[in-house]
C-alpha positions, 0 to 999 in steps of 0.5 A: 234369413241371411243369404248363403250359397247353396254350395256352403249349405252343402259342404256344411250338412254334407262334407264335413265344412270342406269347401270344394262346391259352390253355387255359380255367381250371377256374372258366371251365368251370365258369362257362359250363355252372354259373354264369353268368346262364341257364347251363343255357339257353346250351348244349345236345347237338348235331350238326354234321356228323353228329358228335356234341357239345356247343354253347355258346352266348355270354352275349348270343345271338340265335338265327339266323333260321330256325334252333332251338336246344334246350337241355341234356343229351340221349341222342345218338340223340335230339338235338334241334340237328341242323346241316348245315356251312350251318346250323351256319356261320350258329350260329357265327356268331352266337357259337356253339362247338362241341365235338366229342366226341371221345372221348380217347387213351390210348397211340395208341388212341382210344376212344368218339370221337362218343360222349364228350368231355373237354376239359382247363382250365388248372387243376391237380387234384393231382400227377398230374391236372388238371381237365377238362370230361367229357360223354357220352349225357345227362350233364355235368360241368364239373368233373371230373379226370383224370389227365396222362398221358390223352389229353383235348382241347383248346379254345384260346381268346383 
């Protein structure tokens, strides 16, 4: 079938067609972890909850009183930005995301939850595939691809 954001699918089942969410493109991605200004200082693995992922943080960040940040790829067994849900609502509030790894579906299975995560853009790969944000233990890539049909996350944004 025809490529479309998951953010259009969304607004369209879910918000009556308006068209506030959408899907972060390939080059968005890539911007946050490769690109922008300091990028390998504004993200690092961490914990939120006992769940594994990775934490960006906003171009203009100051770091809660009280709290510590370290960034890059990390083994999980060893991550260094450990947050209880209070820890962690101090973060986001301070413009901190976290994405889960939330491993991916195929079928009905879900594999390697708290130990991977992909999480889809809104840029066509191929036919067959789109690009996606891929990471587990200790390693990254912002501009990876997968096919279609892989159940991948997803992170809305406005």
């Amino acid at each position: 079938g025809a490529f479309r954001d998951w953010g259009e699918v969304a607004n369209a089942a879910n918000l009556g067609g308006r068209n506030d969410w959408r899907t972060l493109t390939k080059d968005e991605w890539n911007y946050l972890f490769v690109s922008r200004p300091a990028a390998a200082e504004k993200y690092g693995y961490g914990s939120v909850d006992g769940k594994n992922g990775v934490i960006i943080l906003p171009d203009e960040w100051t770091l809660p009183d009280g709290l510590e940040f370290t960034p890059g790829e990390s083994e999980w067994a060893n991550v260094a930005n450990v947050y209880d849900i209070d820890r962690w609502m101090k973060m986001e509030k301070a413009g901190a995301i976290f994405l889960p790894a939330a491993g991916w579906r195929t079928g009905t299975k879900v594999s390697y939850a708290n130990s991977d995560g992909n999480y889809w853009s809104a840029t066509y790969y191929s036919s067959v595939s789109a690009y996606d944000v891929y990471f587990f233990d200790s390693y990254l890539k912002a501009e990876h691809s997968s096919t279609r049909r892989s159940g991948r996350s997803v992170r809305l944004v406005r």
